[in-house]
C-alpha positions as CSV (number, residue, x, y, z in Angstrom):
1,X,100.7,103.6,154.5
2,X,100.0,102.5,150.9
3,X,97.5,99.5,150.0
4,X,99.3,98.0,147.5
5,X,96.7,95.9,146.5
6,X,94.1,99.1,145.9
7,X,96.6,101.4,144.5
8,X,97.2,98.9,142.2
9,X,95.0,98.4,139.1
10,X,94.6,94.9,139.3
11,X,94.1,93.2,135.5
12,X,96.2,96.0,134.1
13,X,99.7,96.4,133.4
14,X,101.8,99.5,134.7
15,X,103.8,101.0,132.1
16,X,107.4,103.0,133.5
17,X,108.2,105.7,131.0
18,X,112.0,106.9,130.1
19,X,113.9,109.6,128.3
20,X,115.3,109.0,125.2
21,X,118.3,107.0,125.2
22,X,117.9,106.1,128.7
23,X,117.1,103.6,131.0
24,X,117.5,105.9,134.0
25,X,114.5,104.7,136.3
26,X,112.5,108.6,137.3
27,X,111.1,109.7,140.3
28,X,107.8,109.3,139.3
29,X,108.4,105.7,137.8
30,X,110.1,104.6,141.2
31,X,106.7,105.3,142.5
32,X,105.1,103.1,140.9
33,X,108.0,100.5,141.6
34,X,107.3,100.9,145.4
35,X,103.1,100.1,144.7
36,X,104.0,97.0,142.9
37,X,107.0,96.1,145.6
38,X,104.6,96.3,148.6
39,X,102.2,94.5,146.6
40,X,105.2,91.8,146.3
41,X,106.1,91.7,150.1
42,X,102.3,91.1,150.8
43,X,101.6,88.6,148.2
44,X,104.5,86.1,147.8
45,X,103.0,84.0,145.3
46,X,103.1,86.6,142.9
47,X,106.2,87.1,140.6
48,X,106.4,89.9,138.1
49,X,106.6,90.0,134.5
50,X,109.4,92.9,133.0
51,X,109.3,93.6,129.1
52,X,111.3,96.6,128.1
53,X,110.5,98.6,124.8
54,X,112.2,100.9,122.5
55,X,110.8,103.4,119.8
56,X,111.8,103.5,116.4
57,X,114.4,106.4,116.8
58,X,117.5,104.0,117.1
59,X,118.5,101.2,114.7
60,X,117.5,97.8,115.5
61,X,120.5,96.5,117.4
62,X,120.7,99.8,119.6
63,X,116.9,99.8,120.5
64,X,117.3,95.8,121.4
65,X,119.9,96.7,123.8
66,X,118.4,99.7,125.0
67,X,115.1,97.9,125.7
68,X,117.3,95.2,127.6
69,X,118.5,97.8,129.5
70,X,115.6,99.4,130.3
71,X,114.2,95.5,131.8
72,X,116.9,94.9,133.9
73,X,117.1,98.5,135.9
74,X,113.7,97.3,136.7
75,X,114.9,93.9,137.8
76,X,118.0,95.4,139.7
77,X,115.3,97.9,141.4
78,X,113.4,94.8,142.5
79,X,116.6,93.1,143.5
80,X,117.9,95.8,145.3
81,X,114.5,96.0,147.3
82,X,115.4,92.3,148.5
83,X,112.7,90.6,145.9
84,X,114.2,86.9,145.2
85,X,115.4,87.0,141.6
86,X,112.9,83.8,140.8
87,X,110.6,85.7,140.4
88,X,111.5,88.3,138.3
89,X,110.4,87.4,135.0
90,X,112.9,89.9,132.1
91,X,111.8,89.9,128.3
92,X,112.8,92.7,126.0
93,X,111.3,93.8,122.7
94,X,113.6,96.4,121.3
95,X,111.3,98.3,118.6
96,X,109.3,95.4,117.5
97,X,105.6,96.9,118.7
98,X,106.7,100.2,118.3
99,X,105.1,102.6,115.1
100,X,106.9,105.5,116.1
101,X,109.6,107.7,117.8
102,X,107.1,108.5,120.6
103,X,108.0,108.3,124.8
104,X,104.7,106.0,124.9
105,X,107.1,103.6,123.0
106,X,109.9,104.0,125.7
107,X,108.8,102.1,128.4
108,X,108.9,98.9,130.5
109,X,106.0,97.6,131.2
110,X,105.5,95.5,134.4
111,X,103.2,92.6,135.2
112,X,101.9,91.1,138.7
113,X,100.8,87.3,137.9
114,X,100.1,84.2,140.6
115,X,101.5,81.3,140.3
């Protein structure tokens, strides 16, 4: 049995990584979904913060969407999980804070805050 709230580094964000192109949630990233879910069923005055990013490889449109994309297979994970949709909170950045066309720039990274 996990403890959610000590697998968890508390005051940090966890970043989710992707391919390029996609916003196919990995193994390894569901993971870390399932730490911050069971932190969620324990603590139900928490709600979630999801911001996807992009890198530069894409043009500005594309890397919007793709960030979109990217925050809302983490939402419909959460969803799917039975998470209420309130709170679930989506924000995407396309390539805005990205310098490069590095996988450090393709992520979403999630947020635990109290209310």
């Amino acid at each position: 049995v996990i403890d959610a709230e000590r697998s968890l580094d508390w005051g940090k964000n966890t970043n989710l990584y992707f391919e390029k192109n996609s916003f196919t949630i990995g193994y390894a990233e569901k993971i870390k979904l399932n730490k911050i879910f069971d932190t969620l069923i324990k603590m139900t005055g928490n709600s979630v913060i999801i911001t996807g990013f992009a890198d530069k490889s894409g043009d500005k449109n594309y890397n919007a969407y793709l960030s979109e994309k990217r925050a809302k297979a983490v939402q419909n994970y959460f969803l799917s999980k039975g998470i209420d949709k309130k709170r679930l909170i989506i924000n995407f950045m396309g390539d805005s804070e990205s310098d490069s066309i590095n996988q450090a720039d393709r992520k979403v990274v999630v947020d635990i805050i109290s209310h």
